[in-house]
PQR file with spaces between the fields and no chain letter, atoms N, CA, C, O and H, PARSE charges and radii, in Angstrom:
ATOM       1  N    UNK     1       0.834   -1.195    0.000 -0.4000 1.5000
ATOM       2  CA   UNK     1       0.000    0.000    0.000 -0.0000 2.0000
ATOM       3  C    UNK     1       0.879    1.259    0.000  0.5500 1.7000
ATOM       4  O    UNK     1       0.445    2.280   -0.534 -0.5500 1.4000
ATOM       5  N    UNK     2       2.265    1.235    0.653 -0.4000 1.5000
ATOM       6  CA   UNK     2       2.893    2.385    0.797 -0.0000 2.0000
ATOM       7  C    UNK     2       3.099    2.843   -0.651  0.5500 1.7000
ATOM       8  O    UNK     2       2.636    3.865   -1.157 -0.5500 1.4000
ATOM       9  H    UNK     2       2.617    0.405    1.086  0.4000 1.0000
ATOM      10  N    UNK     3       4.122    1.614   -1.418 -0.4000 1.5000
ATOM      11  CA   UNK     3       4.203    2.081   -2.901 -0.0000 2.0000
ATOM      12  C    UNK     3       3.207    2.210   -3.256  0.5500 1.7000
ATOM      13  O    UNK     3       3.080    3.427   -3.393 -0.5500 1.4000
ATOM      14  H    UNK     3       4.498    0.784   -1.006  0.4000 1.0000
ATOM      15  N    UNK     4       2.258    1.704   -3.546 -0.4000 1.5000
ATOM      16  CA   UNK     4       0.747    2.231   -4.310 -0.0000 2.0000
ATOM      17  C    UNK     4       0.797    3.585   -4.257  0.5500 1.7000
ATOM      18  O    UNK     4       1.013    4.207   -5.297 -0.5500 1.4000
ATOM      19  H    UNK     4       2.362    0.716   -3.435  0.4000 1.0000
ATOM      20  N    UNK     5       0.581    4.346   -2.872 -0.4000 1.5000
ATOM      21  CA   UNK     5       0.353    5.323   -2.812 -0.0000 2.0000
ATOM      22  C    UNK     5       1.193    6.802   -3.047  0.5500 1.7000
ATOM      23  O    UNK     5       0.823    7.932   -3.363 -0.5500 1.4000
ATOM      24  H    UNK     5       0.406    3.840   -2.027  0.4000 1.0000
ATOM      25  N    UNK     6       2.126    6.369   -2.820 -0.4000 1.5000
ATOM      26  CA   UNK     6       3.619    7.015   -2.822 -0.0000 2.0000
ATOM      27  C    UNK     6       3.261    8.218   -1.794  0.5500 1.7000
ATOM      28  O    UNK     6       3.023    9.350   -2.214 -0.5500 1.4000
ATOM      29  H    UNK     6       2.427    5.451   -2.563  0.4000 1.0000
ATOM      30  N    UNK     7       3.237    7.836   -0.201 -0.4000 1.5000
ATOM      31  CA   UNK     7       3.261    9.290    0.380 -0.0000 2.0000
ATOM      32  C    UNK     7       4.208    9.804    0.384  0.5500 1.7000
ATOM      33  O    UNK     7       5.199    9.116    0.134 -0.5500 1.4000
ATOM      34  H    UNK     7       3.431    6.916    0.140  0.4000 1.0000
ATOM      35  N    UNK     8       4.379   11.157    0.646 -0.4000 1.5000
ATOM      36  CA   UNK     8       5.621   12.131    1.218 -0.0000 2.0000
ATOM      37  C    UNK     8       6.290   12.231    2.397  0.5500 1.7000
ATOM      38  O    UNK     8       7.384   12.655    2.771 -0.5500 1.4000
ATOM      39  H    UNK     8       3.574   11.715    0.849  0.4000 1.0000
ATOM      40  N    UNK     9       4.682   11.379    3.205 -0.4000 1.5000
ATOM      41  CA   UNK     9       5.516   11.640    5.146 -0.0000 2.0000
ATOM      42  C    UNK     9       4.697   10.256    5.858  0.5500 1.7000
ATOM      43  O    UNK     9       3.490   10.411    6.044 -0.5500 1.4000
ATOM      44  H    UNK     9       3.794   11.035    2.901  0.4000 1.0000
ATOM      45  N    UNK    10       5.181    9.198    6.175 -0.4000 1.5000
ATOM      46  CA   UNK    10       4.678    8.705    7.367 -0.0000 2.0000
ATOM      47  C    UNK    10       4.825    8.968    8.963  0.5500 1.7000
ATOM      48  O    UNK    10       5.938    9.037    9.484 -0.5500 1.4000
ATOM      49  H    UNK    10       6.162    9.072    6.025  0.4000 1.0000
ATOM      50  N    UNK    11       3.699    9.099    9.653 -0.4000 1.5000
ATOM      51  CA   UNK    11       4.317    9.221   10.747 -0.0000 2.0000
ATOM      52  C    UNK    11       3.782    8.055   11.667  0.5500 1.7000
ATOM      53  O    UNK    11       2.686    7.499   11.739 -0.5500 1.4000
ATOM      54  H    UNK    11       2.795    9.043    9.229  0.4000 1.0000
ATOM      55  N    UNK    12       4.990    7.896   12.352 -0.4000 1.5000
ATOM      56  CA   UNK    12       4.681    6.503   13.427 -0.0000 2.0000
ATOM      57  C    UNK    12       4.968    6.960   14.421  0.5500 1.7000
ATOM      58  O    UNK    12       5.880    7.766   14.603 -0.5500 1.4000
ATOM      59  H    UNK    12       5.880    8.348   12.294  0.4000 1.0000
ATOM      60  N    UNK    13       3.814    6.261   15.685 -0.4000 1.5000
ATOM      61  CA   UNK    13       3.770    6.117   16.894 -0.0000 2.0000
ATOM      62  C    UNK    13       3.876    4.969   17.618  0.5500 1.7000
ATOM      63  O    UNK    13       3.394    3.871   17.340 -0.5500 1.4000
ATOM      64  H    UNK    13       3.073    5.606   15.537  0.4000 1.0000
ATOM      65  N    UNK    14       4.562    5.293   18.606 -0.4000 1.5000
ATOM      66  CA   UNK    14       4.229    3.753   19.520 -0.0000 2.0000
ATOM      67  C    UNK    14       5.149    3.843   20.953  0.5500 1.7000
ATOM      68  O    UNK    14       5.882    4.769   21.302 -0.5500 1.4000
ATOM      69  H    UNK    14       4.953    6.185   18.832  0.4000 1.0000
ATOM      70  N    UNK    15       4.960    3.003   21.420 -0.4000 1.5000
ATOM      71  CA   UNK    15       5.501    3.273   23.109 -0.0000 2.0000
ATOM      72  C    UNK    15       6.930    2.883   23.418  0.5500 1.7000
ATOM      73  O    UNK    15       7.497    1.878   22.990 -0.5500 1.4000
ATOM      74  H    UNK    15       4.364    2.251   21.137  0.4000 1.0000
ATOM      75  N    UNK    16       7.350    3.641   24.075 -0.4000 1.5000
ATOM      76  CA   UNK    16       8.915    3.494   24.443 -0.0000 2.0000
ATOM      77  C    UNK    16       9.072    3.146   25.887  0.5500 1.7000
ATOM      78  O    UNK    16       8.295    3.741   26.634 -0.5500 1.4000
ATOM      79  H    UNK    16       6.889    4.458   24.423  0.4000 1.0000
ATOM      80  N    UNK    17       9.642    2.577   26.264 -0.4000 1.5000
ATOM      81  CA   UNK    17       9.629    2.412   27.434 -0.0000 2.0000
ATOM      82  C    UNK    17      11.193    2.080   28.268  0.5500 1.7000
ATOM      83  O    UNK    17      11.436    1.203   29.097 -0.5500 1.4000
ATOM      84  H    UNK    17      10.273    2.094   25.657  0.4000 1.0000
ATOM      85  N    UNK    18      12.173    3.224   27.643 -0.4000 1.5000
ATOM      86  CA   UNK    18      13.696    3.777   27.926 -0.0000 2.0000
ATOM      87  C    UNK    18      13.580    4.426   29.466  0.5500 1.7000
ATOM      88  O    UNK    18      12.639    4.184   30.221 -0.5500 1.4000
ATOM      89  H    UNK    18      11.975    3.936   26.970  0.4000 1.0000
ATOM      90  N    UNK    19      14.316    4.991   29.678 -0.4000 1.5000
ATOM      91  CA   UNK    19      15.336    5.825   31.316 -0.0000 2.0000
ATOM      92  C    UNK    19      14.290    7.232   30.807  0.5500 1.7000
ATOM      93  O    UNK    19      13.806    7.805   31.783 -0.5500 1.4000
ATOM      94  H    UNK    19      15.081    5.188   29.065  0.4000 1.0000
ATOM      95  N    UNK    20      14.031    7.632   29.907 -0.4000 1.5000
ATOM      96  CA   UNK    20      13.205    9.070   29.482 -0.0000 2.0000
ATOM      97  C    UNK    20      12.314    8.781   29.083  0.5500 1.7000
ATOM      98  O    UNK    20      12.312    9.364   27.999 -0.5500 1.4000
ATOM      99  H    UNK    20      14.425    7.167   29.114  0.4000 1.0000
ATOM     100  N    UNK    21      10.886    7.910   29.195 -0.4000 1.5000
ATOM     101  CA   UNK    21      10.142    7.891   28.673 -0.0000 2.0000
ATOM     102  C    UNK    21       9.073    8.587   29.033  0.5500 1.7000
ATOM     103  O    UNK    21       7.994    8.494   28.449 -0.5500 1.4000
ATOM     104  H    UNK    21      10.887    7.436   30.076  0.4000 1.0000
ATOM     105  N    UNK    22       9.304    9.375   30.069 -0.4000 1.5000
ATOM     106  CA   UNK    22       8.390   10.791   29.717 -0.0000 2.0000
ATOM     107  C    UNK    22       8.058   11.804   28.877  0.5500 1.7000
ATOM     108  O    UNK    22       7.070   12.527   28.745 -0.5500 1.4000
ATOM     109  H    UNK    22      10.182    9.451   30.544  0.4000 1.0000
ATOM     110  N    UNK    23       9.193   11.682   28.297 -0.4000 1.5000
ATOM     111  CA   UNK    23       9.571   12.958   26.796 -0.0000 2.0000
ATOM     112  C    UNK    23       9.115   11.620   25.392  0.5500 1.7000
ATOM     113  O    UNK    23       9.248   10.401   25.292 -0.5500 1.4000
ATOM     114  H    UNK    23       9.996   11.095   28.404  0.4000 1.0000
ATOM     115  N    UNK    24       8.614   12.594   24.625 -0.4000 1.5000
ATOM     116  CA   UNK    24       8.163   12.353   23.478 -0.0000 2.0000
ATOM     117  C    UNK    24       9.585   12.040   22.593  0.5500 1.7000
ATOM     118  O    UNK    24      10.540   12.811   22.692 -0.5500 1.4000
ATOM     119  H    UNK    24       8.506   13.585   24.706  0.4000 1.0000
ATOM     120  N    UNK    25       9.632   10.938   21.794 -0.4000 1.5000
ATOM     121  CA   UNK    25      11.299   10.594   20.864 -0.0000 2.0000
ATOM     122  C    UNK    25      11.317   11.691   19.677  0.5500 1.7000
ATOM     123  O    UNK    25      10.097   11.628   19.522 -0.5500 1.4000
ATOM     124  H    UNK    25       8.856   10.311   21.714  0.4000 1.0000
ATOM     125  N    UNK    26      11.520   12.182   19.182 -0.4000 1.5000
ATOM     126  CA   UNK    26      11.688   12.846   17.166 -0.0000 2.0000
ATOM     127  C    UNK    26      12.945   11.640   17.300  0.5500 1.7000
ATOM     128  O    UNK    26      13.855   11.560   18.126 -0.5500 1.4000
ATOM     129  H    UNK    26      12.511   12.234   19.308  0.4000 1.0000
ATOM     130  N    UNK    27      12.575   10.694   16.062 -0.4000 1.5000
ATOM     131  CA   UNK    27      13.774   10.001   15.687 -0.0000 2.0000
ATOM     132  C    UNK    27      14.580   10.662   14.283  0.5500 1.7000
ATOM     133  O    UNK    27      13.782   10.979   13.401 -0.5500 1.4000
ATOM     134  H    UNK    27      11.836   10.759   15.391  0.4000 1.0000
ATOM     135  N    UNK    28      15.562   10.830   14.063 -0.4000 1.5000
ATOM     136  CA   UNK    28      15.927   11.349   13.382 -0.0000 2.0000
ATOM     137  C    UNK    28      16.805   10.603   12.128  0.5500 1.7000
ATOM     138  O    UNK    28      17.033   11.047   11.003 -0.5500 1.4000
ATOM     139  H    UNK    28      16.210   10.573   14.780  0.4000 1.0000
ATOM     140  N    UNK    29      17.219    9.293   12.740 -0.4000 1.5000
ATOM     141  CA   UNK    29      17.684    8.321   11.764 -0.0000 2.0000
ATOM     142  C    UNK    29      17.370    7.066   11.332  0.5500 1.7000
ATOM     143  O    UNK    29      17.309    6.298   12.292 -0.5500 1.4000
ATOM     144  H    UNK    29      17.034    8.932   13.654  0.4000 1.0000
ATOM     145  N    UNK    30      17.137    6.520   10.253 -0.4000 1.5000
ATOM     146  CA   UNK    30      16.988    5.229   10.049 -0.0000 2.0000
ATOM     147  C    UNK    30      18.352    4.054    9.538  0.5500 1.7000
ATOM     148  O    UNK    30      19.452    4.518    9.237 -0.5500 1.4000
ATOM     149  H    UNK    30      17.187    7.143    9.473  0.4000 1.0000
ATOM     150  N    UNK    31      18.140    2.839    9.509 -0.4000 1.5000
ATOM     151  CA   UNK    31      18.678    2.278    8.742 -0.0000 2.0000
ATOM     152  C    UNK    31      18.172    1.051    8.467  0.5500 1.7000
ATOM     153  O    UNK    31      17.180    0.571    9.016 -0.5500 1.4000
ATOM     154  H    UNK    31      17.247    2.462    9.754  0.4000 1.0000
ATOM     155  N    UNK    32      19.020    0.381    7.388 -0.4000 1.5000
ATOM     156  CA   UNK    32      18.431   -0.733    6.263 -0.0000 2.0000
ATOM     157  C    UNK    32      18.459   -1.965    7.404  0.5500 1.7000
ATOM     158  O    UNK    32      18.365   -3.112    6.969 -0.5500 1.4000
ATOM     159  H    UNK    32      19.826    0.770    6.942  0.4000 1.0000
ATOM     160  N    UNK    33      18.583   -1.766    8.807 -0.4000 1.5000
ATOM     161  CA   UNK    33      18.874   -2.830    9.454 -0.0000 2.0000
ATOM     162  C    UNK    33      17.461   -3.623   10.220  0.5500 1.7000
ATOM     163  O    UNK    33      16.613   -2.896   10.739 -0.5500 1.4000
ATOM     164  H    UNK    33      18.660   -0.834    9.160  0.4000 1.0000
ATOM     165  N    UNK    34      17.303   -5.010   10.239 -0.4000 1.5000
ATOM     166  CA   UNK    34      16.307   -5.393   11.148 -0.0000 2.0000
ATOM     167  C    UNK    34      16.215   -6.571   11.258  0.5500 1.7000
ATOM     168  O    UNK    34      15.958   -7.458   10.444 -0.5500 1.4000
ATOM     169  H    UNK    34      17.992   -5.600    9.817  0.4000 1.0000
ATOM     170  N    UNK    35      16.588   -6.570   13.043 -0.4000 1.5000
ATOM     171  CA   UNK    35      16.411   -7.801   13.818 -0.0000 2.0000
ATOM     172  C    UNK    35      18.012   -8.151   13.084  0.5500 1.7000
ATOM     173  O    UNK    35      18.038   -9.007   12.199 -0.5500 1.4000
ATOM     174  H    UNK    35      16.797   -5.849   13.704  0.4000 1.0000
ATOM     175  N    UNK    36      18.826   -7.716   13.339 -0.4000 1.5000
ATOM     176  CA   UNK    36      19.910   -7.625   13.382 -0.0000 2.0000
ATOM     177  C    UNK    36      20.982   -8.399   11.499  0.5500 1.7000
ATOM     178  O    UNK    36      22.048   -8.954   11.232 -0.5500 1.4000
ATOM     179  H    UNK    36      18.806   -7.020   14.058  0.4000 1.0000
ATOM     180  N    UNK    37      19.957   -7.981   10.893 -0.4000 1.5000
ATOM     181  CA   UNK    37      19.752   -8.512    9.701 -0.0000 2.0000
ATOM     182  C    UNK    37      19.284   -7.324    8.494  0.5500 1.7000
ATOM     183  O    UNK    37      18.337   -6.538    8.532 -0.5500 1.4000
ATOM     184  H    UNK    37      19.091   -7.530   11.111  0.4000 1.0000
ATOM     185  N    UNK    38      20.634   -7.584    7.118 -0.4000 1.5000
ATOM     186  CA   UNK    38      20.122   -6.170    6.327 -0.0000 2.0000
ATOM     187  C    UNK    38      18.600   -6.668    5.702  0.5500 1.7000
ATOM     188  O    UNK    38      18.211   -7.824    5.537 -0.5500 1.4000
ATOM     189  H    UNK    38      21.403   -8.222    7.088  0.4000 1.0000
ATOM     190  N    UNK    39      17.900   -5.424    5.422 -0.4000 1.5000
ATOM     191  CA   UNK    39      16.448   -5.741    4.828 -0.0000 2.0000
ATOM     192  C    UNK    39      17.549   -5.480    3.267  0.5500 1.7000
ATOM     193  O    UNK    39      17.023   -6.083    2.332 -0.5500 1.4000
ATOM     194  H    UNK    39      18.216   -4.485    5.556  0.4000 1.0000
ATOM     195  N    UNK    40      18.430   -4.998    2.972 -0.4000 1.5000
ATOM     196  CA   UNK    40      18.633   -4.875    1.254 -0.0000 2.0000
ATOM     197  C    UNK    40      19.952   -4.191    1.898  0.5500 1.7000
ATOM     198  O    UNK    40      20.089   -3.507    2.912 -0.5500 1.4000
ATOM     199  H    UNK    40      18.858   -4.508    3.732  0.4000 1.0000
ATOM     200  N    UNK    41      21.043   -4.725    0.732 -0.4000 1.5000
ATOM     201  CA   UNK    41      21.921   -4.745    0.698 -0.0000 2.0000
ATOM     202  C    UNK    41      22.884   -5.684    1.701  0.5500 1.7000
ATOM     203  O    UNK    41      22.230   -6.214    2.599 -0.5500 1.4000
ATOM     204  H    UNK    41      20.931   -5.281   -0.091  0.4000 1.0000
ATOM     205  N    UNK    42      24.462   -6.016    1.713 -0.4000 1.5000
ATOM     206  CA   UNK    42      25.121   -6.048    2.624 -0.0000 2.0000
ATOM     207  C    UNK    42      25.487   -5.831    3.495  0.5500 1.7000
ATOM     208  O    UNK    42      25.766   -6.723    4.296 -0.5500 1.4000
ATOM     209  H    UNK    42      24.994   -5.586    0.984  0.4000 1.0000
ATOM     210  N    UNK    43      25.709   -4.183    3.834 -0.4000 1.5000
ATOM     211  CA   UNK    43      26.741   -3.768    4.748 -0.0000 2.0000
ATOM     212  C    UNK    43      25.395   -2.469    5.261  0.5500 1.7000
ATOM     213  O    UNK    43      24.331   -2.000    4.858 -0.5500 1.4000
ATOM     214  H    UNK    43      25.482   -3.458    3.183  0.4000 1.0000
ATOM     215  N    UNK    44      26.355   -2.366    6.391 -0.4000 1.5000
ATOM     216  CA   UNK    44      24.988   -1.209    7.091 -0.0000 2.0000
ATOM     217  C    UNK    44      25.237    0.475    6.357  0.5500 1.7000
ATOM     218  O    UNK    44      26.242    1.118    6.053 -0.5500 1.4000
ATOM     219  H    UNK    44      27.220   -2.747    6.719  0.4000 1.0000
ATOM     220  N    UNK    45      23.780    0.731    6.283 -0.4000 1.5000
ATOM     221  CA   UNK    45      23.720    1.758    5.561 -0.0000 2.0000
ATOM     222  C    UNK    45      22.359    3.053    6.494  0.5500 1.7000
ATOM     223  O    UNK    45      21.144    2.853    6.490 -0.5500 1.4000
ATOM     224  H    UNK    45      22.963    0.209    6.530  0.4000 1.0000
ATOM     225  N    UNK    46      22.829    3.872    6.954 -0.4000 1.5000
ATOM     226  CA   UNK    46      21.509    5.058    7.563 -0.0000 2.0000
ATOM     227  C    UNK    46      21.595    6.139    6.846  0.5500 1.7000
ATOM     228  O    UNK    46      22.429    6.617    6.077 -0.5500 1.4000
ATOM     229  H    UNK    46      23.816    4.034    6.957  0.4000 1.0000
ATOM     230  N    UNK    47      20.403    6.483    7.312 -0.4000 1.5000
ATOM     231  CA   UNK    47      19.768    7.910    6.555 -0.0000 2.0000
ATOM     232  C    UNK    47      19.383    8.053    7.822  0.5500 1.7000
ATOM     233  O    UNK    47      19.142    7.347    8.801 -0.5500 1.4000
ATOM     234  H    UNK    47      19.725    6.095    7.936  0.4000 1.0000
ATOM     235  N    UNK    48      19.402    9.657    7.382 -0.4000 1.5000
ATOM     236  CA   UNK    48      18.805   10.949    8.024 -0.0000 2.0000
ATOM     237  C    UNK    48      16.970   11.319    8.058  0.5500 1.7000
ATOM     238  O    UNK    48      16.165   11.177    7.137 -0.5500 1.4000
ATOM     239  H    UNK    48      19.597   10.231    6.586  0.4000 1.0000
ATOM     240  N    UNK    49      16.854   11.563    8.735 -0.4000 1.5000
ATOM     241  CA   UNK    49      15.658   11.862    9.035 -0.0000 2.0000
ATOM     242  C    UNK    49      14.994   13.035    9.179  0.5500 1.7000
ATOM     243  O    UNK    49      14.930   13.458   10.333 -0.5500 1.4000
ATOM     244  H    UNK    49      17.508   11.678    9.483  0.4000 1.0000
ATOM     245  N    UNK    50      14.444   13.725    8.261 -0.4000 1.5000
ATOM     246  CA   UNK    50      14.309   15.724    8.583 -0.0000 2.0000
ATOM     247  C    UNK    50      12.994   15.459    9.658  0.5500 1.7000
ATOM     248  O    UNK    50      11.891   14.975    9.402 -0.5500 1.4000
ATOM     249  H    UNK    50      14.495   13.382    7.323  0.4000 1.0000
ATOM     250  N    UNK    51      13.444   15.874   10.726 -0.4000 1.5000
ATOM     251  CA   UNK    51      11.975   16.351   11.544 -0.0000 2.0000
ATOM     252  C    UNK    51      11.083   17.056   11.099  0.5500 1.7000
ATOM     253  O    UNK    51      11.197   18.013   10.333 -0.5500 1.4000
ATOM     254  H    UNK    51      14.339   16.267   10.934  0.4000 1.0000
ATOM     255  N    UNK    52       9.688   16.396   11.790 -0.4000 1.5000
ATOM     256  CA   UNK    52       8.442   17.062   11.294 -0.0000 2.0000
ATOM     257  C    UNK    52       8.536   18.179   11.979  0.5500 1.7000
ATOM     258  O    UNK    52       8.336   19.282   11.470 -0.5500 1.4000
ATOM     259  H    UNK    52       9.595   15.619   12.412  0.4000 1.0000
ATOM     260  N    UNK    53       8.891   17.970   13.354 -0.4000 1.5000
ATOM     261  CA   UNK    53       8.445   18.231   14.412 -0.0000 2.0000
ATOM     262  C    UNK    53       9.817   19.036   14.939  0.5500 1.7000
ATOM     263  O    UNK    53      10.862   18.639   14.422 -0.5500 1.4000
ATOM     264  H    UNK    53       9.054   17.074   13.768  0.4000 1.0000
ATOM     265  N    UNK    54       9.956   20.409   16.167 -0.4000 1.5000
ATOM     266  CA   UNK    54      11.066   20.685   17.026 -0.0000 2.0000
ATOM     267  C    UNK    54      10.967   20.335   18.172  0.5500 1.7000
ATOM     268  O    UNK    54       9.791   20.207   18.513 -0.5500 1.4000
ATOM     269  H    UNK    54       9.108   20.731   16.587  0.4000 1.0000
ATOM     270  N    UNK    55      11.664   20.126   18.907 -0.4000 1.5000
ATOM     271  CA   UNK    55      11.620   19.183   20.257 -0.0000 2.0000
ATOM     272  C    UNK    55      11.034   20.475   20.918  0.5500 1.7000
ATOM     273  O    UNK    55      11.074   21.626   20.483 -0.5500 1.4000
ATOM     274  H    UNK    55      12.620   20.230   18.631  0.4000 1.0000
ATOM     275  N    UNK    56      10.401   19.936   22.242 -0.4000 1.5000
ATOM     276  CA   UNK    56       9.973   20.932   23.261 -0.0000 2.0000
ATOM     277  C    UNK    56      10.458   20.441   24.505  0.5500 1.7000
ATOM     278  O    UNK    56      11.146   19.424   24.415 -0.5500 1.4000
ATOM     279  H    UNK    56      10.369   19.002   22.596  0.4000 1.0000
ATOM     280  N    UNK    57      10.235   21.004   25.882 -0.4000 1.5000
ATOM     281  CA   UNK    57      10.636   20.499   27.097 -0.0000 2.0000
ATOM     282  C    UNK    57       9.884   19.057   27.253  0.5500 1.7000
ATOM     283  O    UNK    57      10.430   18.267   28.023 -0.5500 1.4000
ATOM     284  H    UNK    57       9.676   21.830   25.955  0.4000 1.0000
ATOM     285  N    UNK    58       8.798   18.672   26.661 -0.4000 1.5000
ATOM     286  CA   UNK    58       8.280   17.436   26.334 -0.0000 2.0000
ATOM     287  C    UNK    58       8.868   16.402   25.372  0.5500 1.7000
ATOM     288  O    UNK    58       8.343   15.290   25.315 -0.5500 1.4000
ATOM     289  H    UNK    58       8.355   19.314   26.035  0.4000 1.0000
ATOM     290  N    UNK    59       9.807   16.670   24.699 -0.4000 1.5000
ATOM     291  CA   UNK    59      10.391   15.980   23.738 -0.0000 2.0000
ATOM     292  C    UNK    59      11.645   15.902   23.100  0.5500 1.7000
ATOM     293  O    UNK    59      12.318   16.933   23.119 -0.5500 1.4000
ATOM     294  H    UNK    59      10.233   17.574   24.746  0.4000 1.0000
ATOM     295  N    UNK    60      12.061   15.005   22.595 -0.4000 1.5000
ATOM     296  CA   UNK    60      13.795   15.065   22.538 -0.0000 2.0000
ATOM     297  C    UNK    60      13.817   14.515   21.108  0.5500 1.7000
ATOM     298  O    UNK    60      12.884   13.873   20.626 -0.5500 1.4000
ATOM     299  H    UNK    60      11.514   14.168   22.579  0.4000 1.0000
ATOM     300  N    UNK    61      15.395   14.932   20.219 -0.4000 1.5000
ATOM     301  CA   UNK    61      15.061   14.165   19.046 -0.0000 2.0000
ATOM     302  C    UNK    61      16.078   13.195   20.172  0.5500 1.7000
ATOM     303  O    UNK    61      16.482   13.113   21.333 -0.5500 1.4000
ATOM     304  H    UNK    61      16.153   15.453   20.611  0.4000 1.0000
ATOM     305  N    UNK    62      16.123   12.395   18.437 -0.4000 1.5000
ATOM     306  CA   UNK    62      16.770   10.842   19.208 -0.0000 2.0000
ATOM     307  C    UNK    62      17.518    9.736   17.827  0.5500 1.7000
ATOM     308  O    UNK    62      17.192    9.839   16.644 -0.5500 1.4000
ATOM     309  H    UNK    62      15.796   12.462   17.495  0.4000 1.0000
ATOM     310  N    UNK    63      18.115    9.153   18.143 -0.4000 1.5000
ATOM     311  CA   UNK    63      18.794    8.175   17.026 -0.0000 2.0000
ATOM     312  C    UNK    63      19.204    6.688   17.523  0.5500 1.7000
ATOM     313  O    UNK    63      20.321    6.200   17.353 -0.5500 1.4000
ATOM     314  H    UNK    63      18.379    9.070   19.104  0.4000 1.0000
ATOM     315  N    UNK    64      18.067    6.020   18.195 -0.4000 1.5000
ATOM     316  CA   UNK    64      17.434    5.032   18.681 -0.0000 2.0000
ATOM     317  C    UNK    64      16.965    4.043   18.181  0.5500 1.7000
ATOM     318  O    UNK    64      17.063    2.947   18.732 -0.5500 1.4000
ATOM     319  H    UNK    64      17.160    6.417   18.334  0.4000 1.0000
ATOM     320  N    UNK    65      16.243    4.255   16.815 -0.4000 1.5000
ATOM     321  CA   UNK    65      15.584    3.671   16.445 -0.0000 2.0000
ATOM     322  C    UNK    65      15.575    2.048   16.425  0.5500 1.7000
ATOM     323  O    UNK    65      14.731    1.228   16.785 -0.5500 1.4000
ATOM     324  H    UNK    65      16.164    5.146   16.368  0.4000 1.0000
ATOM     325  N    UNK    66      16.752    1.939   15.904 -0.4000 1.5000
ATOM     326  CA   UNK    66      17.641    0.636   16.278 -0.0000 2.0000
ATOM     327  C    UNK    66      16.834   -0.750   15.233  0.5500 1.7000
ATOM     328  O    UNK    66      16.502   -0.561   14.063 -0.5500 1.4000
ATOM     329  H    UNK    66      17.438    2.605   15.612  0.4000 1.0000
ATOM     330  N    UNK    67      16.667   -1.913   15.873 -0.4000 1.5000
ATOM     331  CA   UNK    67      15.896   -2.829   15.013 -0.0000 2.0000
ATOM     332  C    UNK    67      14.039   -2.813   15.427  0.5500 1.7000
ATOM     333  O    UNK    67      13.354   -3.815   15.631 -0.5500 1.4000
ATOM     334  H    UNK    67      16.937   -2.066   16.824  0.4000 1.0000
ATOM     335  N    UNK    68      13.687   -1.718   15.451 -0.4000 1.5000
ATOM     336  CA   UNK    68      12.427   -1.931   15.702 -0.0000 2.0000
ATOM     337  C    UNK    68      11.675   -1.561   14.140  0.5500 1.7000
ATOM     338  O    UNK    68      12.124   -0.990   13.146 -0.5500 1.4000
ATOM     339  H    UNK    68      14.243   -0.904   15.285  0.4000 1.0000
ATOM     340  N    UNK    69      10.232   -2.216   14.464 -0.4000 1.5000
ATOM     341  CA   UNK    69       9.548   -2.433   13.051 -0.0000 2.0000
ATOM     342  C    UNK    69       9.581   -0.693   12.704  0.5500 1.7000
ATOM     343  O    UNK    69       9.433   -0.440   11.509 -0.5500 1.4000
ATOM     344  H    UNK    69       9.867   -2.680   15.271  0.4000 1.0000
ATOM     345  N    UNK    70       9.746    0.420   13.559 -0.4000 1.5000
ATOM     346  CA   UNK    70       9.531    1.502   12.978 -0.0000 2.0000
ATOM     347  C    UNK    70      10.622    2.101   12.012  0.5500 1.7000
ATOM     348  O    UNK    70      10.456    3.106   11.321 -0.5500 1.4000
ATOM     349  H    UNK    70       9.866    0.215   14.530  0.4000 1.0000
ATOM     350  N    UNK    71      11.608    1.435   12.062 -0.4000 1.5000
ATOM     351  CA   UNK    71      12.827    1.446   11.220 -0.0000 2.0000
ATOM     352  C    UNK    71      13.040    0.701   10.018  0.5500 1.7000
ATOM     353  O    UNK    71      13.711    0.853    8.997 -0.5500 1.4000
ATOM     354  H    UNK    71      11.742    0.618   12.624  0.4000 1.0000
ATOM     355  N    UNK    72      11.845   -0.589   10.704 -0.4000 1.5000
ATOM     356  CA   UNK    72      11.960   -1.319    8.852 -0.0000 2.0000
ATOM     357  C    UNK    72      10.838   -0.302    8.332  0.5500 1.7000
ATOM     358  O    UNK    72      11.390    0.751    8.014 -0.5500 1.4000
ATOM     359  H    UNK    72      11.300   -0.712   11.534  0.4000 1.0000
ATOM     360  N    UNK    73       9.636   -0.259    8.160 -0.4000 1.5000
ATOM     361  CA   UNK    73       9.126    1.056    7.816 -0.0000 2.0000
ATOM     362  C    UNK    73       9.870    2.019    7.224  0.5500 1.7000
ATOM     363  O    UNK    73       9.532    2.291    6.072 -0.5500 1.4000
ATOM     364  H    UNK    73       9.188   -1.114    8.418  0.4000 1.0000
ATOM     365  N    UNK    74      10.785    2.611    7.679 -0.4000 1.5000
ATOM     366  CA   UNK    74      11.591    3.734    7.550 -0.0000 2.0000
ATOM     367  C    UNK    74      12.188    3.853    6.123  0.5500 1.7000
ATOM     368  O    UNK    74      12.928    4.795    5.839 -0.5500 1.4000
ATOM     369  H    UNK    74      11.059    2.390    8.615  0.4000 1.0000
């Protein structure tokens, strides 16, 4: 459905549950990685992430993302 549609912006939510999980994440990077395994290609590869969003005293960016499904997404 994503290709079908070709959006410009997804945005994902979901619960964190880190040392700060009072503050809201802005993730700012992705990569081709998941579950400790490339989705395409060999070797590890990230991108950048332009925020939607500017952090507030509620929120932090972040580069976390790590192997969670919001990164295969990404």
């Amino acid at each position: 459905m994503l290709l079908h549609d070709q959006l410009t912006h997804i945005l994902g939510l979901g619960s964190y549950s880190g040392i700060d999980q009072d503050k809201i994440r802005i993730e700012t990077t992705c990569s081709n990685q998941f579950r400790n395994d490339f989705v395409e290609g060999n070797s590890y590869q990230e991108v950048k992430i332009k925020p939607l969003f500017q952090p507030t005293p509620l929120a932090k960016f972040s580069q976390g993302i790590g192997n969670s499904y919001c990164n295969l997404v990404s």
